[in-house]
TORKE-181762 format. One record per residue (C-alpha): residue number from 1; residue in three letters; y, x, z. Coordinates in Angstrom, 1 decimal, m for minus. Last residue first. Example, Ala and Ser with C-alpha at 12.3 -4.5 7.8 and 13.67 -1.06 7.14 Angstrom:
+-----+-----+--------+--------+--------+
|   n | res |      y |      x |      z |
+-----+-----+--------+--------+--------+
|   2 | ser |   m1.1 |   13.7 |    7.1 |
|   1 | ala |   m4.5 |   12.3 |    7.8 |
+-----+-----+--------+--------+--------+
//
This chain:
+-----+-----+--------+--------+--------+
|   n | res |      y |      x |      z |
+-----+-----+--------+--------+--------+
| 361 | unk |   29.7 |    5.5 |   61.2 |
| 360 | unk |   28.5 |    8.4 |   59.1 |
| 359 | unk |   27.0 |    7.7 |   55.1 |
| 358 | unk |   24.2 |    7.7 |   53.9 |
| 357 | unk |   23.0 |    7.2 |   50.2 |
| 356 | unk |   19.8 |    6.3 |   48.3 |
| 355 | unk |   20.3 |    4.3 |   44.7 |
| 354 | unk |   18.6 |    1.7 |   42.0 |
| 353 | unk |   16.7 |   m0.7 |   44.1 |
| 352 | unk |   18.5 |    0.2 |   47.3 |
| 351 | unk |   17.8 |    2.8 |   49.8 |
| 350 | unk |   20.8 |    3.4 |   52.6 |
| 349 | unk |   19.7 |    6.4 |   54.5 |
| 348 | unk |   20.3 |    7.9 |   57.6 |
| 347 | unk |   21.8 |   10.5 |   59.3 |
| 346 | unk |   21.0 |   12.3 |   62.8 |
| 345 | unk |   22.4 |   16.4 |   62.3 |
| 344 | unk |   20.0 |   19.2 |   61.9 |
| 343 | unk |   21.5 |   20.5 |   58.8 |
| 342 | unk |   18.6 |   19.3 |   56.7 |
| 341 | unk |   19.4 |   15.8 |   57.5 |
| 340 | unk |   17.2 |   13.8 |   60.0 |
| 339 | unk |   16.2 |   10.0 |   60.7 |
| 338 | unk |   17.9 |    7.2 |   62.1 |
| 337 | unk |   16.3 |    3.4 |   61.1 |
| 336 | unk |   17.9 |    0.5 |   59.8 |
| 335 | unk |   16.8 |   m2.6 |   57.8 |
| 334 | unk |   18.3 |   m4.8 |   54.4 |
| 333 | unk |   15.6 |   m7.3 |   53.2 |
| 332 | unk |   14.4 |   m8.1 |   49.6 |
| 331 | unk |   15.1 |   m6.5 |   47.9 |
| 330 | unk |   17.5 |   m4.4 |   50.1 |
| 329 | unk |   16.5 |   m2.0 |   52.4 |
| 328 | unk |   19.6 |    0.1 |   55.3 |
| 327 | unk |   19.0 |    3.2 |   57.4 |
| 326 | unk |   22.2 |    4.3 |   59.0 |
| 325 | unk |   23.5 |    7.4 |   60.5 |
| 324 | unk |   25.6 |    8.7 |   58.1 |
| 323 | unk |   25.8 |   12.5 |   55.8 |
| 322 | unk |   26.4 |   11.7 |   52.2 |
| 321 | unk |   23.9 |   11.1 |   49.5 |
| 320 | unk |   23.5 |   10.3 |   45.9 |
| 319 | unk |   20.9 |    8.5 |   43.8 |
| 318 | unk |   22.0 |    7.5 |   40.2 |
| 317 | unk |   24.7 |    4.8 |   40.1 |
| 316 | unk |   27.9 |    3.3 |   41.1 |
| 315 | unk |   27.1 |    2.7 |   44.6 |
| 314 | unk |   30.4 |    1.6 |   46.5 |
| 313 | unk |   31.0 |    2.6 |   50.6 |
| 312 | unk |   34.0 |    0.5 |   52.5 |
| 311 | unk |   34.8 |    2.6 |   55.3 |
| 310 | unk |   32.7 |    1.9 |   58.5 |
| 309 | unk |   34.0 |    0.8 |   62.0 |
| 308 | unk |   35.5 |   m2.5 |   60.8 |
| 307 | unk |   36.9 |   m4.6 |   63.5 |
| 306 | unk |   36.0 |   m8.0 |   64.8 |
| 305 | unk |   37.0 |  m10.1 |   67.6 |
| 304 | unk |   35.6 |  m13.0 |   69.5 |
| 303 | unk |   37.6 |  m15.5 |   71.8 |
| 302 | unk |   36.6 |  m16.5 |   75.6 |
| 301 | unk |   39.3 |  m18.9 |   77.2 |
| 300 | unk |   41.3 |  m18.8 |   79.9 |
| 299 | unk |   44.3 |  m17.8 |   78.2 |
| 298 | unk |   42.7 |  m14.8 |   76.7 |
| 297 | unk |   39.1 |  m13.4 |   77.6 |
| 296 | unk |   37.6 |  m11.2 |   74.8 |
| 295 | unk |   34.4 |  m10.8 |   73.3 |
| 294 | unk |   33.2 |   m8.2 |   70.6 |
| 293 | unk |   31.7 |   m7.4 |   67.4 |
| 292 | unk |   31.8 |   m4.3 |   65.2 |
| 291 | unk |   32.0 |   m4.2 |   61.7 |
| 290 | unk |   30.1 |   m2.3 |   58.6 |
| 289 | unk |   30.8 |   m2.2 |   54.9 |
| 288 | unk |   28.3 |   m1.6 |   52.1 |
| 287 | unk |   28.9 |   m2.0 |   48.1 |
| 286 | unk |   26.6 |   m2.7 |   45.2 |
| 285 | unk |   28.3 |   m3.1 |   41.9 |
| 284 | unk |   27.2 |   m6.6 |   40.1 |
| 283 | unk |   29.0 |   m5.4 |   36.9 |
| 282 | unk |   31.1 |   m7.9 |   36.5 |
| 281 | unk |   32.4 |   m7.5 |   39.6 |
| 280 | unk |   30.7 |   m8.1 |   43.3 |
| 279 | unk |   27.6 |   m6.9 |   45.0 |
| 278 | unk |   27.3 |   m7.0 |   48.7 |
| 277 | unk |   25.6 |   m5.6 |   51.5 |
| 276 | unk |   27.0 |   m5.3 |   55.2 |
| 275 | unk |   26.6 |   m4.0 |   57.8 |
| 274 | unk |   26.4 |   m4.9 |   61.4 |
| 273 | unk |   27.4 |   m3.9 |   64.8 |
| 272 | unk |   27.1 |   m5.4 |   68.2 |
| 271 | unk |   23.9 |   m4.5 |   69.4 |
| 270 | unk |   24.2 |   m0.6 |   68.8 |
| 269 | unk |   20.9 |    1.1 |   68.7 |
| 268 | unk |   19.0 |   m1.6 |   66.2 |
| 267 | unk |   22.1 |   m1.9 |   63.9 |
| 266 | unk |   22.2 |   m5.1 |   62.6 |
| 265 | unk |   21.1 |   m6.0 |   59.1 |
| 264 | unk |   22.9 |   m8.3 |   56.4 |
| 263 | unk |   22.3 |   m8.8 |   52.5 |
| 262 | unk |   24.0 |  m10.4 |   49.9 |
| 261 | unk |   28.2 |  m10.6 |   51.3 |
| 260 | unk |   30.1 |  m11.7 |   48.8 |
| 259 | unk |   33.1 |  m12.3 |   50.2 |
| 258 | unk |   34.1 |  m10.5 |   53.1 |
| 257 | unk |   36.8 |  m11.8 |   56.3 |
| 256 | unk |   34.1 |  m12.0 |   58.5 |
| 255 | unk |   34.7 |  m16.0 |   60.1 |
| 254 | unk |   34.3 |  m15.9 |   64.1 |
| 253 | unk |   32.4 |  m18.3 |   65.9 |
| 252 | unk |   32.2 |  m19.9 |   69.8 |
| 251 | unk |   30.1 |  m23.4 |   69.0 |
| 250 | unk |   32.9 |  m26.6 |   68.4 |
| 249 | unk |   33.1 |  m28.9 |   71.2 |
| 248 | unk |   32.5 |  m32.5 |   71.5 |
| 247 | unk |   29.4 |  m32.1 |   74.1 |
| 246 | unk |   29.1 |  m28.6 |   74.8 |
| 245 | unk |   26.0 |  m26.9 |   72.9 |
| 244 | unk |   23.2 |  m24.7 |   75.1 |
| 243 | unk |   21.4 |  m22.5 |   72.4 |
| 242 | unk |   24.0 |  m23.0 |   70.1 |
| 241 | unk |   26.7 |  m21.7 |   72.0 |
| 240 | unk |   25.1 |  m19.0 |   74.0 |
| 239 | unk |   24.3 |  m17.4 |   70.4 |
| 238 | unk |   27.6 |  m16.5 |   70.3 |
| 237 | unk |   28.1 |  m17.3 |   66.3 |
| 236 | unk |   29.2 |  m14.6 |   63.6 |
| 235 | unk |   30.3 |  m16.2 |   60.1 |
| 234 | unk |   30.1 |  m14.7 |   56.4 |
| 233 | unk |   32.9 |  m16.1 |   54.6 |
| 232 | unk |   31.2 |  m17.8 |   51.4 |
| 231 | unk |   33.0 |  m18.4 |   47.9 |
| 230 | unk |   31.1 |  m15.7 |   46.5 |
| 229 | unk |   27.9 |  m17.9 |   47.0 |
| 228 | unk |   24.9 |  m15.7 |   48.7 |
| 227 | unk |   25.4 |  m17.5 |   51.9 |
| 226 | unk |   25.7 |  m16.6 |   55.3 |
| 225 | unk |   24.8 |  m16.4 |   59.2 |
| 224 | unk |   25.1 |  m13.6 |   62.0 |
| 223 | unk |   23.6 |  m14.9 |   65.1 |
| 222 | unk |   25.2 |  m12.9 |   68.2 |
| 221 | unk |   24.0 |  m12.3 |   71.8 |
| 220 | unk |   20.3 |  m11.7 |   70.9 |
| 219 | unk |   20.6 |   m8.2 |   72.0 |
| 218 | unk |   19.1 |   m7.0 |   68.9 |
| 217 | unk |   21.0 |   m9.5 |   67.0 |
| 216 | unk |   20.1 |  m12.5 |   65.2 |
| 215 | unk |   19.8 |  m13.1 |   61.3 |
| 214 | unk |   20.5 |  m16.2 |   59.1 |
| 213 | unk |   21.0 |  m15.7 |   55.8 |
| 212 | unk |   20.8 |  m17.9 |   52.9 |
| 211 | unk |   22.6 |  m20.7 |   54.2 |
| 210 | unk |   23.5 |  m22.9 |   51.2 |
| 209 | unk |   27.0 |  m23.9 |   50.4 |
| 208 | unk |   30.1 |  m25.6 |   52.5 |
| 207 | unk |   29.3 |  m23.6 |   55.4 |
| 206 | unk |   28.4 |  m23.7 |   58.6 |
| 205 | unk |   27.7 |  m27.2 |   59.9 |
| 204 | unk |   26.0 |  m27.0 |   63.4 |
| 203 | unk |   23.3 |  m28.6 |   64.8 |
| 202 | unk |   21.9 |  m28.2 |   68.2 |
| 201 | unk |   18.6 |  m28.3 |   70.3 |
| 200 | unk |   16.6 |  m30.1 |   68.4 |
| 199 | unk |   13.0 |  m30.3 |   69.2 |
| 198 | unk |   10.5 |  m28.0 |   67.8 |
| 197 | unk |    7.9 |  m28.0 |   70.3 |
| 196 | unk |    6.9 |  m24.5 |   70.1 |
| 195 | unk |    9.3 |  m23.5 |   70.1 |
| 194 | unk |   13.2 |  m25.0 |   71.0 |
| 193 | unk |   15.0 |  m25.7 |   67.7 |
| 192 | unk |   18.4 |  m24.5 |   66.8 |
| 191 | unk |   19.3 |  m26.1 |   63.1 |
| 190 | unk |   22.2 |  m24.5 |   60.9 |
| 189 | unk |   23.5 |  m26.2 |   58.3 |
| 188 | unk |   25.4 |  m25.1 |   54.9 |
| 187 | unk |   23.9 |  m28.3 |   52.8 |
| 186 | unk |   21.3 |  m26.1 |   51.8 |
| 185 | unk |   19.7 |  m25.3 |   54.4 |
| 184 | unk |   19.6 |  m22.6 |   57.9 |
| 183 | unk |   16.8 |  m22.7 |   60.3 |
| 182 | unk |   16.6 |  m21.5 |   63.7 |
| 181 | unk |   13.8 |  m21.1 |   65.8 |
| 180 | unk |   14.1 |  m20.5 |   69.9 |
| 179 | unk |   12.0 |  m18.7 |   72.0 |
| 178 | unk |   12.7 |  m19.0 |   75.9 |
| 177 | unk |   15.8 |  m18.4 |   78.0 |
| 176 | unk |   16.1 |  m15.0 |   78.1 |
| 175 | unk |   16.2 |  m15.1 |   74.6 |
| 174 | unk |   13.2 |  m14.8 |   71.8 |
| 173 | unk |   15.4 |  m15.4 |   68.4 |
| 172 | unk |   13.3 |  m16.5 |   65.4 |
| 171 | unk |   14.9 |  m17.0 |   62.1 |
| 170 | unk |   14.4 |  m18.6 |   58.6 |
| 169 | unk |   16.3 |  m19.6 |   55.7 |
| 168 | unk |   16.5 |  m21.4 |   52.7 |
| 167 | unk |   15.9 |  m24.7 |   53.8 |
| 166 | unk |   15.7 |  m27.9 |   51.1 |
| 165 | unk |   17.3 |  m31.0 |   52.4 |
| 164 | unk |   16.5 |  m33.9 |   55.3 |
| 163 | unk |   15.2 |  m31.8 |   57.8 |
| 162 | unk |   11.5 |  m32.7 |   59.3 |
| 161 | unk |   10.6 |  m31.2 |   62.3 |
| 160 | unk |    6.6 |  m30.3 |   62.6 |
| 159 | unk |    4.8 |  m29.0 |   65.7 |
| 158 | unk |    1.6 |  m27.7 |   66.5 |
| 157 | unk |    0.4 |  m27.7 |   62.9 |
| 156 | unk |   m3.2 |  m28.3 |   62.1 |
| 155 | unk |   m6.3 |  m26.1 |   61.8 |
| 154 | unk |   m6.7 |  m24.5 |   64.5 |
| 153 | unk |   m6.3 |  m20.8 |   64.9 |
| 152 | unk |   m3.4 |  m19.4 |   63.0 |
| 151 | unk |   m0.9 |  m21.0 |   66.1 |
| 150 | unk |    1.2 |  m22.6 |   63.4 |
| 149 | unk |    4.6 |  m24.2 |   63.3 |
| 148 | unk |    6.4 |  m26.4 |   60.9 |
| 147 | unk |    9.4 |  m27.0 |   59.1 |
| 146 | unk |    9.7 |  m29.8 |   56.8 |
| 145 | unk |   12.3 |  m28.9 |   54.3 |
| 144 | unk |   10.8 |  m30.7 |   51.1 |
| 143 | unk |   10.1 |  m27.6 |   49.2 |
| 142 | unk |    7.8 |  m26.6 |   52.6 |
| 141 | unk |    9.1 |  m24.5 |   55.9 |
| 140 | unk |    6.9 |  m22.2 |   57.8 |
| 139 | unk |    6.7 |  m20.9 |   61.1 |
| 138 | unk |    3.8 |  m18.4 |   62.7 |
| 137 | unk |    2.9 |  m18.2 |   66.2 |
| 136 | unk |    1.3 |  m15.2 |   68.3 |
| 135 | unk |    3.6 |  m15.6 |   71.2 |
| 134 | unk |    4.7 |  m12.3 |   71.2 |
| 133 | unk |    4.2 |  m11.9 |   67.3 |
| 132 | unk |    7.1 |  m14.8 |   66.8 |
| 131 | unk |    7.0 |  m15.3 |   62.9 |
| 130 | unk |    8.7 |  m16.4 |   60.3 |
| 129 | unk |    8.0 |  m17.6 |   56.2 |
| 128 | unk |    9.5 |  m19.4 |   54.2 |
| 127 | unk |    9.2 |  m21.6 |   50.6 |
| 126 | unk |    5.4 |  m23.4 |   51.1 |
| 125 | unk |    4.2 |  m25.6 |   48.5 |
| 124 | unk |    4.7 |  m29.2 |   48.7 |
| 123 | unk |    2.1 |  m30.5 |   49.9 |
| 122 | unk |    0.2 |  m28.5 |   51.9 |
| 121 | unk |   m3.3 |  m27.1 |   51.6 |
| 120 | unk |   m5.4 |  m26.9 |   55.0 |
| 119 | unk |   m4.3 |  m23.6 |   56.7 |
| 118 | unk |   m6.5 |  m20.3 |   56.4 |
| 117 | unk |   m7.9 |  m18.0 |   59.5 |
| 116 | unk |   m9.5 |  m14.8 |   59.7 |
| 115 | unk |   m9.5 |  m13.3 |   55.9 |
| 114 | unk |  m10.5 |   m9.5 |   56.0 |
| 113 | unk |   m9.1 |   m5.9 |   55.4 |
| 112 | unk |  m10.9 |   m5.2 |   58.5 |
| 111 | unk |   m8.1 |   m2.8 |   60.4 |
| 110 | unk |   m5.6 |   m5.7 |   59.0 |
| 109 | unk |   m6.8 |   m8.9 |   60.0 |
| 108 | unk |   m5.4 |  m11.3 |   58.1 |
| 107 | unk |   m4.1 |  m14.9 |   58.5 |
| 106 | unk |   m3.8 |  m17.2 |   55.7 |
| 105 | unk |   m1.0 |  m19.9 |   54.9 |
| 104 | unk |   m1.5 |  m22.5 |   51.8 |
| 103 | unk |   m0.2 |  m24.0 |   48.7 |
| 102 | unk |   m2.3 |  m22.1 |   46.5 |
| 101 | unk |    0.8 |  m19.8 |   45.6 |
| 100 | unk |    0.2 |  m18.2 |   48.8 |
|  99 | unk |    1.9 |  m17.6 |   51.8 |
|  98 | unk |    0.8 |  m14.8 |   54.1 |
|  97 | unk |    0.3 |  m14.1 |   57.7 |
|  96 | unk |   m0.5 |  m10.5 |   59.1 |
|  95 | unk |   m2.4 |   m9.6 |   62.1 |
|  94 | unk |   m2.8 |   m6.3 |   63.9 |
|  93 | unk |   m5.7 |   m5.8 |   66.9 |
|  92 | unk |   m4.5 |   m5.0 |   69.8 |
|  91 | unk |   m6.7 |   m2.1 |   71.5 |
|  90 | unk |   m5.6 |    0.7 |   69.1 |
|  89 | unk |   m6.3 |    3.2 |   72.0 |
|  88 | unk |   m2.7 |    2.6 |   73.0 |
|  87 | unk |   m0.5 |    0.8 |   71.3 |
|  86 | unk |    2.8 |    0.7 |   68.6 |
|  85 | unk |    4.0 |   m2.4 |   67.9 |
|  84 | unk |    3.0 |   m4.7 |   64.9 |
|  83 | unk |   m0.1 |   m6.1 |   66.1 |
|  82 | unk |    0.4 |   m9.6 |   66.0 |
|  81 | unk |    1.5 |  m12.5 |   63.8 |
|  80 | unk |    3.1 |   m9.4 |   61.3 |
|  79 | unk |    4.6 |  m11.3 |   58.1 |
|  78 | unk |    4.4 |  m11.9 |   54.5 |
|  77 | unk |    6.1 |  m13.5 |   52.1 |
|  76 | unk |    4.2 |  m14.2 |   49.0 |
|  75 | unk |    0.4 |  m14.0 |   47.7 |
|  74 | unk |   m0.6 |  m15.4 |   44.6 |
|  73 | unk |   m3.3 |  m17.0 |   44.3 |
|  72 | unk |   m6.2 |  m16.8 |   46.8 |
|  71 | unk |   m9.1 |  m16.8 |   44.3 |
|  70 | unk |  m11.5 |  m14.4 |   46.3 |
|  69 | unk |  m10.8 |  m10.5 |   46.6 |
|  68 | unk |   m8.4 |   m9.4 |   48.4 |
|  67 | unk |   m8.7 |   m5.0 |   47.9 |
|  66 | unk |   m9.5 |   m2.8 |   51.1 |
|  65 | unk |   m7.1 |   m0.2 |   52.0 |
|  64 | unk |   m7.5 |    3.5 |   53.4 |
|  63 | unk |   m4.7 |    5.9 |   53.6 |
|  62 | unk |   m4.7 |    9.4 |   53.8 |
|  61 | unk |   m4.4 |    9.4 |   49.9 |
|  60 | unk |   m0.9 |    8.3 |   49.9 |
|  59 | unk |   m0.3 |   11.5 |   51.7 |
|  58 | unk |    0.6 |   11.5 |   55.7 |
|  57 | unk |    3.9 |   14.0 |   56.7 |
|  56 | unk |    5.4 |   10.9 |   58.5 |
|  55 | unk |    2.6 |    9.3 |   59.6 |
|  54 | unk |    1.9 |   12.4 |   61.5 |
|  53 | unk |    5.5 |   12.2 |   63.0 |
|  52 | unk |    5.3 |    8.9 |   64.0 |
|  51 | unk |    1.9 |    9.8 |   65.6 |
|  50 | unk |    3.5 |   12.9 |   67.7 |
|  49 | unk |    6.6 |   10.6 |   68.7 |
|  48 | unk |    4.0 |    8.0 |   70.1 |
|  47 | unk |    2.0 |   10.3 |   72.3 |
|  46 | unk |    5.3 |   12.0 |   73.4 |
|  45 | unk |    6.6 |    8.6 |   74.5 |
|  44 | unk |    3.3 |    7.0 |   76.1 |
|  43 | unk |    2.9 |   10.3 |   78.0 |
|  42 | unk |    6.3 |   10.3 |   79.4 |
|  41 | unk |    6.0 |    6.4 |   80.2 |
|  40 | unk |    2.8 |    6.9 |   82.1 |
|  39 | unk |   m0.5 |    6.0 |   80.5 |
|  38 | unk |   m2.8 |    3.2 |   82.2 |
|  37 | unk |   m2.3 |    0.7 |   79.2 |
|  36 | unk |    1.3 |    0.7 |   77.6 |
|  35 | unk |    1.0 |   m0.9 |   74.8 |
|  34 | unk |    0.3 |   m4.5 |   75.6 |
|  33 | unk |    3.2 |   m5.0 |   78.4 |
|  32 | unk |    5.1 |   m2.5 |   76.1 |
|  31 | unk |    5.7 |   m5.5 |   73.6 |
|  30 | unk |    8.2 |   m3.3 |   71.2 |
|  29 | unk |   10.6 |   m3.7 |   69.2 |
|  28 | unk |   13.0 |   m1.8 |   71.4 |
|  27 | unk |   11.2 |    1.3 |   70.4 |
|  26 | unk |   13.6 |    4.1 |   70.9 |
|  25 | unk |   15.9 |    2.4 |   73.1 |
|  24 | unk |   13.1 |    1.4 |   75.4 |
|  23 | unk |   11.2 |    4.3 |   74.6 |
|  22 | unk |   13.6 |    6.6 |   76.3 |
|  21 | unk |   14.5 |    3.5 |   79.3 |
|  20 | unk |   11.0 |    3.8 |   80.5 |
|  19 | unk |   11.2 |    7.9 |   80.1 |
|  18 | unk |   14.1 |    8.1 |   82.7 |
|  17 | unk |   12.3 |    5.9 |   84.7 |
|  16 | unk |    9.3 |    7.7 |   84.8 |
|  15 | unk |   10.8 |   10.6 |   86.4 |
|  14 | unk |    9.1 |   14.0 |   85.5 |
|  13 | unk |   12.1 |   15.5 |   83.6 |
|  12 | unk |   14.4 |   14.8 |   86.5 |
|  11 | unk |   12.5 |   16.6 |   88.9 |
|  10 | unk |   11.7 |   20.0 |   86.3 |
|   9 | unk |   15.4 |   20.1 |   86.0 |
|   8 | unk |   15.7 |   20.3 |   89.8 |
|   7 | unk |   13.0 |   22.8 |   90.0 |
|   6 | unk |   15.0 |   25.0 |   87.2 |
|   5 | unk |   18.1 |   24.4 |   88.8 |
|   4 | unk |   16.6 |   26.0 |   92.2 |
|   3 | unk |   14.9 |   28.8 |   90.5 |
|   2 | unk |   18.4 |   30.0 |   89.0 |
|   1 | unk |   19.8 |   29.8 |   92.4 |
+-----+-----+--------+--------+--------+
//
């Protein structure tokens, strides 16, 4: 009997589908159609864990890095083009895309440490940056809010899409239905643009103040936008609804009833939760909270619910730490990623400029 489970077990544990959907949830970042080469999903997954692990334990002096020279100014946000999954063999080669105080955008190839591609100079200078690495495209957006989009190979624009004020932010969302970019300014409005045309697809007016944040989920289901302004109700959009607008109706949203909301990140393993950042008081105190999302059908018609699945967590000061499962950055992004406590459980940490804690959700 015993021999029989262990054969059974042995079944299971060879079946590439089990290991498919393993580093599908693991590394749901990923472009596996480039990674994957000839190995089988098992081998893929163990081949990866073993690296992260390495990199894990490496020293700063296991790494090698090769200094800019040249007058390039100086360099801003920055961006993978390509590159920035894990692969097999190191056959993709990883590119970066930078802005730089010299008005301009540069493309870099990271194994050579070297300077592949630059844009003409534009006027104004460059604000934002995006990119879509699966397509190998880069977006900008200028003082003036013209947003454009580069292939980092010739030397114009594909596309450009002039909006009438300044943009303060940027995202890409690759649906089933294509790539789409939106962009979020300072009149509280959020354009959806197909790419890499950039045609309009929808406009919607948001807020009263700038969007600062604009960031879609996992699952691409939800768009999550906000401003910094303490006067500012963070609000959650069905995607659905901006990518394919109805004539005279307003898109499917839900107001977050939280102020002062500075940073936003969903978590990677469950698409329809997010936390929070904030600061508030005299004293700028930092603060997380986290909600759930969902859909409902009532009356006939599809409404969207929120609950919070997270107590409200303050930093005072200092680091400190409680067990959680979340890995959040600020300054200036806010990310997650599990890792492990000493007592074996999954936890994670939230890293700010001045603190580290985790907490459970």
């Amino acid at each position: 009997m015993r021999i029989m489970v262990f054969q059974e077990w042995n079944r299971v544990a060879e079946n590439d589908h089990l290991w498919r959907n393993l580093c599908l949830k693991k590394w749901s970042f990923c472009n596996f159609s480039k990674c994957l080469g000839s190995q089988t999903w098992k081998q893929f997954f163990f081949k990866q864990t073993k690296q992260e692990y390495q990199m894990a334990l490496a020293q700063p002096e296991d790494f090698i890095f090769k200094e800019a020279t040249g007058n390039l100014g100086i360099l801003g946000p920055m961006a993978y083009l390509s590159g920035n999954g894990p692969t097999m063999g190191g056959r993709e080669k990883s590119i970066i895309c930078t802005v730089s105080s010299k008005h301009m955008l540069y493309a870099w190839d990271v194994q050579e440490g070297t300077m592949i591609w630059s844009s003409p100079v534009q006027q104004p200078s460059i604000t934002h940056l995006a990119t879509l690495p699966q397509m190998h495209l880069a977006f900008t957006v200028d003082l003036e809010g013209t947003v454009k989009v580069w292939n980092c190979q010739d030397q114009d624009a594909l596309a450009t899409f002039p909006v009438s004020q300044a943009c303060f932010s940027l995202e890409v969302c690759l649906t089933k239905d294509g790539p789409f970019l939106m962009v979020g300014n300072s009149e509280g409005d959020i354009y959806t643009l197909t790419v890499p045309e950039l045609r309009g697809v929808s406009k919607v007016h948001a807020f009263k103040y700038t969007v600062d944040l604009l960031h879609c989920s996992p699952d691409k289901k939800w768009v999550f936008a906000s401003g910094t302004h303490q006067n500012i109700l963070p609000r959650v959009f069905f995607t659905e609804c901006l990518l394919k607008p109805s004539e005279g109706k307003s898109p499917l949203s839900l107001s977050i009833p939280f102020s002062s909301c500075c940073r936003a990140c969903w978590a990677p393993r469950r698409t329809s939760r997010i936390t929070l950042m904030y600061r508030r008081g005299s004293s700028k105190k930092t603060g997380f909270t986290t909600f759930d999302l969902m859909t409902e059908r009532t009356g006939g018609r599809t409404v969207i619910q929120v609950g919070t699945s997270c107590n409200d967590l303050r930093i005072t000061r200092g680091p400190s730490a409680i067990c959680g499962r979340i890995l959040c950055m600020s300054s200036p992004h806010l990310w997650m990623t599990p890792c492990m406590c000493t007592c074996g459980k999954r936890k994670a940490v939230i890293h700010t400029s001045r603190a580290a804690v985790t907490w459970n959700t």
